[in-house]
Backbone as CSV, one residue per row, in Angstrom:
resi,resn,N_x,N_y,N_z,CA_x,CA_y,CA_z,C_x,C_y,C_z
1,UNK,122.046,90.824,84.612,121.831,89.853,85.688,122.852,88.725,85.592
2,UNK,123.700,88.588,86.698,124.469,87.233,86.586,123.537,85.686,87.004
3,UNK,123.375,85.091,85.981,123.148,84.037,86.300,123.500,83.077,87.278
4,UNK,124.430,82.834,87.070,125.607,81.897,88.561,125.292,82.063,89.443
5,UNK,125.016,83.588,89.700,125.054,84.428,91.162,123.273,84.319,91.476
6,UNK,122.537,83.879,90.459,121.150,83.813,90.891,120.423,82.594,91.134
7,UNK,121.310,81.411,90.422,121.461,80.407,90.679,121.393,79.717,92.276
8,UNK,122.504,79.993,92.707,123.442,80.284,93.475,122.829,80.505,95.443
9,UNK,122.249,81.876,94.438,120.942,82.210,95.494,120.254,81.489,95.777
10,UNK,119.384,81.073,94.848,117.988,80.542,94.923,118.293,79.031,95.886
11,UNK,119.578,78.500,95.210,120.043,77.300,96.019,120.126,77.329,97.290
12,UNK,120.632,78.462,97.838,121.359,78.729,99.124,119.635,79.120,99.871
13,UNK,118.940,80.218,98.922,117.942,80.235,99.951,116.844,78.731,100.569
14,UNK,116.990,78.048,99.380,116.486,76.761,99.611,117.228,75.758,100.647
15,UNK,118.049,75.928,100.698,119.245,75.061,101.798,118.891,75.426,103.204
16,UNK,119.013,76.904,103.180,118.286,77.583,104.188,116.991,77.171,105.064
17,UNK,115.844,78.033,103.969,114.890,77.340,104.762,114.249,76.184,105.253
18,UNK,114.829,75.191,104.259,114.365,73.514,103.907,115.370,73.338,105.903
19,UNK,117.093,73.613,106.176,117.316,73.276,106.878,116.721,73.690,108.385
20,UNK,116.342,75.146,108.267,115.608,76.030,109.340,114.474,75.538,109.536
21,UNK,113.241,74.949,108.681,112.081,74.614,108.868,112.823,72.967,109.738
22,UNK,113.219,72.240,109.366,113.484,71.216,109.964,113.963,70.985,111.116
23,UNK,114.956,72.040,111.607,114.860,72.121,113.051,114.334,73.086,113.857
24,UNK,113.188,73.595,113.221,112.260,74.596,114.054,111.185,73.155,114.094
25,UNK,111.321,72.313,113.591,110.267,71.064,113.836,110.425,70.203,114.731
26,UNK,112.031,69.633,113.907,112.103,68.865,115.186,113.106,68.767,116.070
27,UNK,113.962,70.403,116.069,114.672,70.317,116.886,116.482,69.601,116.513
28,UNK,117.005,69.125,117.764,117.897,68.756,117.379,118.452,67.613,116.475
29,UNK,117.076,66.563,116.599,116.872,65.226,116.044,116.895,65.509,114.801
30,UNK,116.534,66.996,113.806,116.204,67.063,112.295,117.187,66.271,111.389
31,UNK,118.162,65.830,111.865,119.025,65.128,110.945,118.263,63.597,110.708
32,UNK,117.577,63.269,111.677,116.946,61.758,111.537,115.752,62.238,110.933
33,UNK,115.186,63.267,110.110,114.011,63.332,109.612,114.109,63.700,108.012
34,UNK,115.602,63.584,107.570,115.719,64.103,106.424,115.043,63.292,105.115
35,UNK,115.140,62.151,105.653,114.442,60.911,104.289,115.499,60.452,103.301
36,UNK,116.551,60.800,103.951,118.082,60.178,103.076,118.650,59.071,103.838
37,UNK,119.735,58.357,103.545,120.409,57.560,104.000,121.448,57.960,105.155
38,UNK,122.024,57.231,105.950,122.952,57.447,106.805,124.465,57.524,106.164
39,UNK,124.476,56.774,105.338,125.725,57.018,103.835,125.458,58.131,103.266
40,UNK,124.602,59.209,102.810,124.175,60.031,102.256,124.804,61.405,103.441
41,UNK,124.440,61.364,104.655,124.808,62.397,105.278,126.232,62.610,105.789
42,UNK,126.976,60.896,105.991,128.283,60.725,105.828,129.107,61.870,105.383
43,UNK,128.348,61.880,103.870,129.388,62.176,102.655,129.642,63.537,102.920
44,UNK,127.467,64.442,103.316,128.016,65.432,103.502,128.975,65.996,104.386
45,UNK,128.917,65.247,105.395,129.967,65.382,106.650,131.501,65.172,106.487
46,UNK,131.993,64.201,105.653,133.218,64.198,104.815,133.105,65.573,104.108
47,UNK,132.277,66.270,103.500,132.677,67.538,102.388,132.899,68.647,103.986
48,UNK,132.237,68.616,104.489,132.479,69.735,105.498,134.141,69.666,105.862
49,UNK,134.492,68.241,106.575,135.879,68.179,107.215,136.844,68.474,105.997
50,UNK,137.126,67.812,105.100,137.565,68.556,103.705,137.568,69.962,103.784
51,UNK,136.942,70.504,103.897,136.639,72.167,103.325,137.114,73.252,104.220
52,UNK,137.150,72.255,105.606,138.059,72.871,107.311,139.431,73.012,106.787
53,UNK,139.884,71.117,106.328,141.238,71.175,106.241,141.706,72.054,105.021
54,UNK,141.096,72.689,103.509,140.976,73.070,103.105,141.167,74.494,103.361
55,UNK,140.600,75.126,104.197,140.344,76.682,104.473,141.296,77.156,105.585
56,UNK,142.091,75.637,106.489,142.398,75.960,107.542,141.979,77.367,108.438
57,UNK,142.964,78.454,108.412,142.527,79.680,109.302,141.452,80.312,108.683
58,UNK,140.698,79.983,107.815,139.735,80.879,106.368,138.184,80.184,107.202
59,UNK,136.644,81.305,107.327,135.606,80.503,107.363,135.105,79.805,106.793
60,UNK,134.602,78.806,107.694,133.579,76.989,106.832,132.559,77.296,107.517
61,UNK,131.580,77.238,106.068,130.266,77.182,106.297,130.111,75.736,107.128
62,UNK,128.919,76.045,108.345,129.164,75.018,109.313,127.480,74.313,109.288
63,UNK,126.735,74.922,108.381,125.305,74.164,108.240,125.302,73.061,106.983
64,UNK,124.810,71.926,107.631,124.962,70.765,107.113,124.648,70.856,105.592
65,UNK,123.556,71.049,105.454,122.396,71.562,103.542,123.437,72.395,103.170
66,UNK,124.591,72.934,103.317,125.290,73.911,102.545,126.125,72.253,101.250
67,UNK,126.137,70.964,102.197,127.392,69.931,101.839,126.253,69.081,100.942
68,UNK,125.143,69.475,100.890,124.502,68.441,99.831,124.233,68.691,98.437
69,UNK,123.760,68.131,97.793,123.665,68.273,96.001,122.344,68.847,95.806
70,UNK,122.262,69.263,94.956,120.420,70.200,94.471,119.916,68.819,94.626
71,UNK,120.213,67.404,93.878,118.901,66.573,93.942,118.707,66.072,95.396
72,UNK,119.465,66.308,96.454,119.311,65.892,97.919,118.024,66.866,98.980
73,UNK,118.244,68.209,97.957,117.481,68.822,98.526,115.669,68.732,97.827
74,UNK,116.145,68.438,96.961,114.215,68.024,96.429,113.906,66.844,97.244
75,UNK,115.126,65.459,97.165,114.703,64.396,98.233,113.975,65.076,99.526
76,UNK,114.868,65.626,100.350,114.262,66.019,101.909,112.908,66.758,101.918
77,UNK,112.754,67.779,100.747,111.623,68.696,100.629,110.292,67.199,100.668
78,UNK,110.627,65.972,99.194,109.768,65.447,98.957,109.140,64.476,100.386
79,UNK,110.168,64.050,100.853,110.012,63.122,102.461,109.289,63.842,102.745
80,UNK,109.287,65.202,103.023,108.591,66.179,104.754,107.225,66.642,103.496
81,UNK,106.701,66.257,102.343,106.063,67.538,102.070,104.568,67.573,102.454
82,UNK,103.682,66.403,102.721,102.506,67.042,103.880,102.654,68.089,104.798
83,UNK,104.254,67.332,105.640,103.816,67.486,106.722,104.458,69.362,106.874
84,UNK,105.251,69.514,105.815,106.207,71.011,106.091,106.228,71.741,104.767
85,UNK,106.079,70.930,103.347,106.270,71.878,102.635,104.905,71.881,101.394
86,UNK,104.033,71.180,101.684,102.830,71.375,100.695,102.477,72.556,101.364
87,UNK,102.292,73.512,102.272,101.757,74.697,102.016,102.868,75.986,101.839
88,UNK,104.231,75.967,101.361,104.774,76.183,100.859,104.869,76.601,99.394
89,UNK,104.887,75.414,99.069,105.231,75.363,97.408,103.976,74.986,96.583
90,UNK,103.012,74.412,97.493,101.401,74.494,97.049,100.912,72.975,95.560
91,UNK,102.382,72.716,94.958,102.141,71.619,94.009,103.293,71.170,93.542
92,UNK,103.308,69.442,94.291,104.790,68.892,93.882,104.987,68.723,92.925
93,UNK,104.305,68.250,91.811,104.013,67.917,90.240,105.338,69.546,89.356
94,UNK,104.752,70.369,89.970,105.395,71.421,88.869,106.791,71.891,89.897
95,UNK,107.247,71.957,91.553,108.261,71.394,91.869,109.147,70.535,91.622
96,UNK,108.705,69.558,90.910,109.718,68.625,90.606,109.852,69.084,89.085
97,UNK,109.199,69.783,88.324,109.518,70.513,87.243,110.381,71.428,87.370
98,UNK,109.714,72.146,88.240,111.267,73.270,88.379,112.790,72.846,88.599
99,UNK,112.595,71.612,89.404,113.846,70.948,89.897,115.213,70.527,88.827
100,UNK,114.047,69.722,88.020,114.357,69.547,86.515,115.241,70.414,85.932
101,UNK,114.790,71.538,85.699,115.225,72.630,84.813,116.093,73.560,85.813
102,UNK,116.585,73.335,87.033,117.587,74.003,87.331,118.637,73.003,87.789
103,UNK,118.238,71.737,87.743,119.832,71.290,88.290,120.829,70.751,87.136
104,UNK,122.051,71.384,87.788,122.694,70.392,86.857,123.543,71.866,85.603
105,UNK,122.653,72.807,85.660,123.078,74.038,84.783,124.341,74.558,84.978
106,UNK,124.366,74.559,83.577,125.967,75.373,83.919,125.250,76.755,82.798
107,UNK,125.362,77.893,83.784,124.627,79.568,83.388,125.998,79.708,82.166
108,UNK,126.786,79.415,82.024,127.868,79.452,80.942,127.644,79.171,79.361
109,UNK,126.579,78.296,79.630,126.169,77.309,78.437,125.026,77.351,78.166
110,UNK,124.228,78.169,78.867,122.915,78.597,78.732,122.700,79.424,77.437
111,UNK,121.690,79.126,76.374,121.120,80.187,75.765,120.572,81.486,76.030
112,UNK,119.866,82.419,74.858,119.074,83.448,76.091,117.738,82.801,76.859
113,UNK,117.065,82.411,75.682,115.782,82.340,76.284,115.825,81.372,77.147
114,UNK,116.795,80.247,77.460,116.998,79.495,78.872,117.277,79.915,79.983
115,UNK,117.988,81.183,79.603,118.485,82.149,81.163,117.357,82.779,81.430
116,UNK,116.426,83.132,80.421,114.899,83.666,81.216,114.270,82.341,81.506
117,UNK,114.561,81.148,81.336,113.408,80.494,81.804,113.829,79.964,83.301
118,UNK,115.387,79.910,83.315,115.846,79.656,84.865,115.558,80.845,85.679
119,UNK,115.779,81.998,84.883,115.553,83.240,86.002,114.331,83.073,86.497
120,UNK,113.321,82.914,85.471,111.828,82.805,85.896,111.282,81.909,87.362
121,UNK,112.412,80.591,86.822,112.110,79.388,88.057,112.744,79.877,89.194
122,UNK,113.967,80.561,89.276,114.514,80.759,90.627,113.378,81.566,91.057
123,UNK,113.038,82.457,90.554,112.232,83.877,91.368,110.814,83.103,91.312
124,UNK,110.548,82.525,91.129,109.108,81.593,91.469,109.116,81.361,92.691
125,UNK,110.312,80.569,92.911,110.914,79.374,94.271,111.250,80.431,95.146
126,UNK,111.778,81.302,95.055,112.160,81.936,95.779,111.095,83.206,96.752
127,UNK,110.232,83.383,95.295,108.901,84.281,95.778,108.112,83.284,96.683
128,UNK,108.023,81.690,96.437,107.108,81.138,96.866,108.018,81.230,98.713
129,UNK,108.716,81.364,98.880,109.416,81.057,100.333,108.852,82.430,100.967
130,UNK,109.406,83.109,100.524,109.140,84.933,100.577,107.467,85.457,100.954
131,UNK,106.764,84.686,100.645,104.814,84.354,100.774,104.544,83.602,101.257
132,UNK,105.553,82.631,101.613,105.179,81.578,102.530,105.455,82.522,103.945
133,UNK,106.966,83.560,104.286,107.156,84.132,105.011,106.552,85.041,105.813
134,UNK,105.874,85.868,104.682,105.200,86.973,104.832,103.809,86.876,105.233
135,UNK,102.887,85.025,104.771,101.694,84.884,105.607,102.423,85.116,107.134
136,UNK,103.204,84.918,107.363,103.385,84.322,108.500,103.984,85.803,109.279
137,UNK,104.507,86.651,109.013,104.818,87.821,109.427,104.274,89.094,108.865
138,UNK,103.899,89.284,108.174,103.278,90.528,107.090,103.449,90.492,105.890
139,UNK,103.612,91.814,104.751,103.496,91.852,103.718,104.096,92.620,103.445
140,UNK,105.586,92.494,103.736,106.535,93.575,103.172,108.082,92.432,102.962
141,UNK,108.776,93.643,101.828,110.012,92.807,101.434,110.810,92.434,102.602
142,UNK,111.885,91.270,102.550,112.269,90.568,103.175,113.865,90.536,102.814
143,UNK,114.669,90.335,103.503,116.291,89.846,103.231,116.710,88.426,103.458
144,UNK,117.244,88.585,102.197,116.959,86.533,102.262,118.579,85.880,102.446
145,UNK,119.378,86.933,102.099,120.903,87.181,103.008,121.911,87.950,102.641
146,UNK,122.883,87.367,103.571,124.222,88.731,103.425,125.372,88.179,103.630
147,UNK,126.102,88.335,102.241,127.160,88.271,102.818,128.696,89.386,102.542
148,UNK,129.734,89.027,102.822,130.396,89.775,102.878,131.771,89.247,102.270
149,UNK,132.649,89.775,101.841,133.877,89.075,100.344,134.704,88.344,101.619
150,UNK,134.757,88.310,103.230,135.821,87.576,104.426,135.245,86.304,104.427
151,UNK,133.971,86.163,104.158,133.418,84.577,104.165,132.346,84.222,105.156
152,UNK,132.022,85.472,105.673,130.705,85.852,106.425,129.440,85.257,105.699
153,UNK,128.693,84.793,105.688,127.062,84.593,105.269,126.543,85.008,106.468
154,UNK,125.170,85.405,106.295,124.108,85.867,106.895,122.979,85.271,106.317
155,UNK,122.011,84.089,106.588,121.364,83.616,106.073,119.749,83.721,107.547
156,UNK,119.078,85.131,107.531,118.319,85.199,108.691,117.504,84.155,108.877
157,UNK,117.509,83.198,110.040,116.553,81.974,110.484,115.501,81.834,111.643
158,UNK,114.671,81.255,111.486,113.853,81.236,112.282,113.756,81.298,113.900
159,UNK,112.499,81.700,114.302,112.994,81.861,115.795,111.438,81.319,116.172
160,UNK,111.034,79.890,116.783,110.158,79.356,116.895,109.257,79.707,118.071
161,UNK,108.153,80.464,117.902,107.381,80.612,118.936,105.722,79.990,119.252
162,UNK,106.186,79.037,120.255,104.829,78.361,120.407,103.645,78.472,120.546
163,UNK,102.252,78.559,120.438,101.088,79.018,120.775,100.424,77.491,121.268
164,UNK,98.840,77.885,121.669,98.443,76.582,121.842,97.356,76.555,120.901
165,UNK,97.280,77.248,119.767,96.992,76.831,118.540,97.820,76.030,117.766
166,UNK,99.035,76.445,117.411,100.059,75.881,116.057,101.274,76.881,116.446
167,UNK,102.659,76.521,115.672,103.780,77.139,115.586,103.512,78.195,114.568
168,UNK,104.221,79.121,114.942,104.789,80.408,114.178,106.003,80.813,113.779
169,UNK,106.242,80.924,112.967,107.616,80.743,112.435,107.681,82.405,112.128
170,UNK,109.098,82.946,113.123,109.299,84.160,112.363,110.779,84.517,112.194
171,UNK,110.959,85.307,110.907,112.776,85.307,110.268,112.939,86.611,110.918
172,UNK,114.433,86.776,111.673,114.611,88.096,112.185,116.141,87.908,112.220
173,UNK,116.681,89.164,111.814,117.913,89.564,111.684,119.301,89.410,112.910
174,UNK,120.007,89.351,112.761,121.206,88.228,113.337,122.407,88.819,113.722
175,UNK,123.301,89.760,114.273,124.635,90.043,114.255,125.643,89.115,114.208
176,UNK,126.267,89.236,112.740,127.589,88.132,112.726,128.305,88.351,113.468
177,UNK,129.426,87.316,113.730,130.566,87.455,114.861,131.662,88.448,114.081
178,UNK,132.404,88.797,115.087,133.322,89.741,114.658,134.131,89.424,113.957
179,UNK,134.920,90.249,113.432,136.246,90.043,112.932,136.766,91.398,112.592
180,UNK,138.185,90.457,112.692,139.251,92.296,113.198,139.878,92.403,111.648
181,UNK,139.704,94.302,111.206,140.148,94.631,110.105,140.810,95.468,110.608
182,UNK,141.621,96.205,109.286,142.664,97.383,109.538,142.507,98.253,108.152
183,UNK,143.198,99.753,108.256,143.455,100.443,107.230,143.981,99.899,106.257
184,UNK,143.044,100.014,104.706,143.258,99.831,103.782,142.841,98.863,103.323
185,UNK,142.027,97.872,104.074,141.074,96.512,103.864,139.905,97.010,103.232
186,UNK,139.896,96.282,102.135,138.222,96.853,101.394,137.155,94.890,101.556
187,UNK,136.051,95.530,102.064,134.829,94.609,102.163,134.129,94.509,101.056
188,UNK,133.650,93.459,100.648,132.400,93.793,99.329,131.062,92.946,99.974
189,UNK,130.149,93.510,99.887,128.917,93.031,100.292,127.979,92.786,99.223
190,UNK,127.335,91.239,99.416,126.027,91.437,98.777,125.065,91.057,99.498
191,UNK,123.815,91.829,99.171,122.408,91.378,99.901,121.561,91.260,99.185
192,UNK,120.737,90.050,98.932,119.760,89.979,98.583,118.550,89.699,99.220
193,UNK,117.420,90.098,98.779,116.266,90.732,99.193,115.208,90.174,98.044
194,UNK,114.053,89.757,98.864,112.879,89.669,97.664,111.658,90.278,98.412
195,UNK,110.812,90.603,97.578,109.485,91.281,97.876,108.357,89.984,96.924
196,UNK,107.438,89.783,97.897,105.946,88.606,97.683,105.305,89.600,96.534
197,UNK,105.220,90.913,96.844,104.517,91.330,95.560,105.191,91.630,94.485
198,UNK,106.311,91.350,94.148,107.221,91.579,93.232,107.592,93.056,92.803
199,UNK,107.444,93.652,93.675,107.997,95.213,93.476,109.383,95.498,93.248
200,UNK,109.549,96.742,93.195,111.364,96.970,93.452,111.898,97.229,94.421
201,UNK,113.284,96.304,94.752,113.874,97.330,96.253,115.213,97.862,95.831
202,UNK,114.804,98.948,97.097,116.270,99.987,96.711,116.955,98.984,98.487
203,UNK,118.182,99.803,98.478,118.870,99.204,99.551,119.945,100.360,99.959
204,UNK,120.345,100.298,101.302,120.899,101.401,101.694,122.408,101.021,102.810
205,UNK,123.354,101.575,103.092,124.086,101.092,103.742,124.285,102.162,105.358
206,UNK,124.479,101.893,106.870,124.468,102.699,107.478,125.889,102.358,108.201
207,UNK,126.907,103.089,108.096,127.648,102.961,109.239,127.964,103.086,110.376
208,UNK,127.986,102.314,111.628,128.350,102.666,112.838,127.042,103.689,113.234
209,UNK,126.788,104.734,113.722,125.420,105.710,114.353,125.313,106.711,113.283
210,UNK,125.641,106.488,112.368,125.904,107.676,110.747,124.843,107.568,110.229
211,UNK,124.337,108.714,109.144,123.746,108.267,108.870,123.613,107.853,107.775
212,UNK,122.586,107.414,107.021,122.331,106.170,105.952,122.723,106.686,104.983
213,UNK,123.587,105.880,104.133,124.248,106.634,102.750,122.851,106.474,101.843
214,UNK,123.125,107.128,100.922,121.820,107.304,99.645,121.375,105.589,99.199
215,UNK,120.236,105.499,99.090,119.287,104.178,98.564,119.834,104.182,97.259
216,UNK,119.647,102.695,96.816,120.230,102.496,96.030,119.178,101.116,95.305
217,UNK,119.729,100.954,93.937,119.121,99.975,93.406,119.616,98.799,93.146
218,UNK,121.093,98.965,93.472,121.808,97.467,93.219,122.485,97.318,94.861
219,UNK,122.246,96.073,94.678,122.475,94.986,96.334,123.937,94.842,96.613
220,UNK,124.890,95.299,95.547,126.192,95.218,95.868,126.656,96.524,96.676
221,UNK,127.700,96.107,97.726,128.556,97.335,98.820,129.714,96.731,98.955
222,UNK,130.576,97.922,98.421,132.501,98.291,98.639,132.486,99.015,99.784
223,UNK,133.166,98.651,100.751,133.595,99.590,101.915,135.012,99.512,102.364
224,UNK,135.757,100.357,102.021,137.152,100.730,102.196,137.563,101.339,103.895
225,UNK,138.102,100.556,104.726,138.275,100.771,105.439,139.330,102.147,105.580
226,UNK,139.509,103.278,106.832,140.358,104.143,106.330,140.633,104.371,107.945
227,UNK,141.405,105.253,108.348,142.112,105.746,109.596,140.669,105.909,110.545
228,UNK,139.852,106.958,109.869,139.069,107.429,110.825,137.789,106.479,111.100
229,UNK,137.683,104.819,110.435,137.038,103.800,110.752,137.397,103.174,112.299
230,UNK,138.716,103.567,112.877,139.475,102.049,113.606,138.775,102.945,114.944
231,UNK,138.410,101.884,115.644,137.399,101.741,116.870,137.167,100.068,117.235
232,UNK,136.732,99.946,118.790,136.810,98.509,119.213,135.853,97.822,118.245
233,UNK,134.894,98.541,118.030,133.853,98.062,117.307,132.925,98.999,115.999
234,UNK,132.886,98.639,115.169,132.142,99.154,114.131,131.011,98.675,113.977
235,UNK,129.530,99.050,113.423,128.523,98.100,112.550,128.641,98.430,111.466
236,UNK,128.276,97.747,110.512,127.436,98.507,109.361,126.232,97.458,108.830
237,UNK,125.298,98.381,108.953,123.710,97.844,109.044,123.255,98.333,107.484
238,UNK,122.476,96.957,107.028,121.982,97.198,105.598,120.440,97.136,105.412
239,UNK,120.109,98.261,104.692,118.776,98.067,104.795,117.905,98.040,103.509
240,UNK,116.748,97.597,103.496,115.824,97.409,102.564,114.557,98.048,102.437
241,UNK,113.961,98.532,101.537,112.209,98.844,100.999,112.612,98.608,100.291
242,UNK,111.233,98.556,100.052,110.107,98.906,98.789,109.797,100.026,98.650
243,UNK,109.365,100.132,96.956,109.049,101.516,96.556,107.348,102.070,97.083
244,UNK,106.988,101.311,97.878,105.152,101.333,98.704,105.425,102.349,99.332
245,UNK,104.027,103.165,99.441,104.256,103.852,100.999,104.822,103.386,101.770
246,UNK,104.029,102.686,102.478,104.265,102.152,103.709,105.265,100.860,103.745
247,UNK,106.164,100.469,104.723,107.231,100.135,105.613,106.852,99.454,106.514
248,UNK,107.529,98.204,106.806,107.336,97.299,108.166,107.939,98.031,109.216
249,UNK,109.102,98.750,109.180,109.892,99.186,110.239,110.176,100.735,110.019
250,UNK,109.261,101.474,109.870,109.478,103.041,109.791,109.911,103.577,108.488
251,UNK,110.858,104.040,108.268,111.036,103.932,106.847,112.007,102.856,106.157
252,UNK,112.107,101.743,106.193,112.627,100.530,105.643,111.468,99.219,106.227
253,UNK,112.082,98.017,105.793,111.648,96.950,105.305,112.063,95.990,106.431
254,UNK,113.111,95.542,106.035,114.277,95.205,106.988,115.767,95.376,106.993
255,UNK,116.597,94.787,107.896,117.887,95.124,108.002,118.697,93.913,108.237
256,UNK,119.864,93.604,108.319,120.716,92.930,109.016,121.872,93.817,108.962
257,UNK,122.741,93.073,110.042,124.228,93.789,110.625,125.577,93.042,110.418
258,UNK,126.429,93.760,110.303,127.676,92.742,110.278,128.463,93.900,110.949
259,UNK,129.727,93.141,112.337,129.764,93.754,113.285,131.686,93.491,113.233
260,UNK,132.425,94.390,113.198,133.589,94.038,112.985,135.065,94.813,113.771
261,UNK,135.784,94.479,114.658,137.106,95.141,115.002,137.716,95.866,114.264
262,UNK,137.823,97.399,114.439,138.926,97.714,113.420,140.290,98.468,114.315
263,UNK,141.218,97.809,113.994,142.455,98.324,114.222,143.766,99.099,113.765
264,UNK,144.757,99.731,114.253,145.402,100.445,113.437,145.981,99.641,112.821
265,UNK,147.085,99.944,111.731,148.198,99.066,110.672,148.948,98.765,111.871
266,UNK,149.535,97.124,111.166,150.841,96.799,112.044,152.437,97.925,111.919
């Protein structure tokens, strides 16, 4: 298990939903509900323009929570937590414990039994989002994102549907924007995925109307582009179960897509 890379995760999925729940609340205004300073969001807004001029022609992550620090994100959680995240995380007392013990780590310098005790906390935090999800949609594993080695993320977000009971919050899968490849370009993908009951998932890759290469147990995908790829448009759709009978979506879990130009060599 790479640490960094689970780290990493757990951060990003928290950035995520902490930013998705906030404007499935309040919309466009969520920046005035964060419980930080107006100097505080500045800064993140300085790291974004930096990271443009930085990347020039290269993608910038363009969601704000990507530009803040781990302790910014316990701040915003702690502001909103009646009203958005006590039935979430269920007890701030041992949240702000966990908080503790993951910020600030460098997985380099970690002992063993510290890398099980961070692994332990990410997949806590992370299960607790994943059950927070799944009251809310069912009881099957989930994809918590995707990305791809061009600078693609896929982070699936909410899609707010009103009742005249209460809101419903449900996560559903996304087609990234394109981008044009050619022969001899290799992609690397990772997806990660968690399951509320802590089972195992295999994961599968489908190209274009093909069908699904063999399930698999590790979340990493190489795809070597070759002659007989180039078409206006390609997909390749990734998918998830569990080892359960039963399936949210026939025989898988869920999916997301990443959707891309391929052209001949110059």
């Amino acid at each position: 298990m790479n640490i960094t890379q689970f780290l990493l995760d757990t951060e990003n999925a928290l950035r995520d939903f902490t930013q998705y729940t906030l404007q499935a609340t309040f919309g466009e205004e969520w920046v005035c509900h964060l419980g930080v300073t107006e100097d505080r969001v500045n800064q993140w807004k300085s790291r974004m323009e930096e990271e443009r001029k930085r990347q020039n022609a290269g993608a910038v992550e363009d969601r704000l929570l990507y530009y803040a620090d781990f302790y910014d994100l316990q701040k915003i959680i702690e502001k909103n937590w009646e009203q958005l995240f006590k039935d979430v995380f269920f007890d701030l007392k041992t949240l702000r414990l966990y908080f503790d013990n993951l910020r600030g780590q460098d997985a380099w310098e970690l002992l063993l039994f510290q890398q099980n005790l961070v692994m332990g906390i990410c997949g806590e935090i992370r299960s607790l989002i994943v059950k927070y999800r799944s009251k809310m949609e069912g009881h099957f594993p989930q994809i918590e994102s995707a990305q791809d080695s061009l600078g693609s993320l896929l982070l699936p977000g909410p899609i707010v549907q009103f009742t005249l009971a209460k809101n419903v919050l449900r996560m559903v899968p996304v087609t990234l924007t394109e981008k044009v490849l050619r022969p001899g370009d290799e992609v690397e993908f990772i997806i990660t995925a968690s399951d509320a009951k802590r089972g195992e998932i295999e994961f599968a890759l489908q190209k274009g109307c093909g069908m699904c290469e063999k399930w698999q147990k590790d979340n990493h995908f190489k795809w070597r582009i070759d002659d007989s790829d180039i078409g206006k448009k390609t997909d390749l759709t990734f998918y998830i179960r569990s080892m359960r009978k039963h399936h949210a979506m026939g025989d898988y879990d869920d999916f997301v897509n990443f959707s891309y130009h391929l052209i001949p060599k110059r």
